[in-house]
N, C-alpha and C positions, 0 to 999 in steps of 0.2 A: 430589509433582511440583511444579514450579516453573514458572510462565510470564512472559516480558515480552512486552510491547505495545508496537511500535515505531511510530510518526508518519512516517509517508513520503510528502511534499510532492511534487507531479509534475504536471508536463503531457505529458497523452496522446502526443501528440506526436512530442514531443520527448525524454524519458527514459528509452526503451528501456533505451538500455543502460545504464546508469546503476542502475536496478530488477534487471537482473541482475544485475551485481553486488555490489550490496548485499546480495540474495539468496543469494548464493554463497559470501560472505563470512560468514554468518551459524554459529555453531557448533552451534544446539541445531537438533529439527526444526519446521519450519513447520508448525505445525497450521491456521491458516486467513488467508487475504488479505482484506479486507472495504475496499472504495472506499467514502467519502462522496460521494454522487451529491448536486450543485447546482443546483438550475434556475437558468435564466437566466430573470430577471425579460421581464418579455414576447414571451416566445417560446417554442415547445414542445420548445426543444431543453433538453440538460443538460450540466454537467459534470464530471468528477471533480475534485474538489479536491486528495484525499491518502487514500492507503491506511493502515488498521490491519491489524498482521502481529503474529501471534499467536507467539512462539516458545516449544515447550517445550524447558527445560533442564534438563541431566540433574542 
């Protein structure tokens, strides 16, 4: 089996749909979505930066 790992830059936000279809458009199947989560330097909140999407290809 074969996998790529796609970098997918995003604000929460704003990218809905945009993540769909990218998503959608995608030929092999998604085996897992993982966000880099960022703190925000002093403050207890966070952010995602950009998702890793795992595709297998047949």
């Amino acid at each position: 089996m074969r996998y790529k790992v796609h970098r997918f830059p995003l604000k929460m936000t704003k990218d809905e749909k945009r993540l769909e279809e990218f998503l959608n458009n995608l030929r092999g199947e998604v085996i897992s979505i993982t966000p880099n989560v960022a703190p925000v330097l002093f403050s207890l909140h966070a952010h995602v930066d950009f998702l890793l999407i795992v595709e297998k290809i047949a």
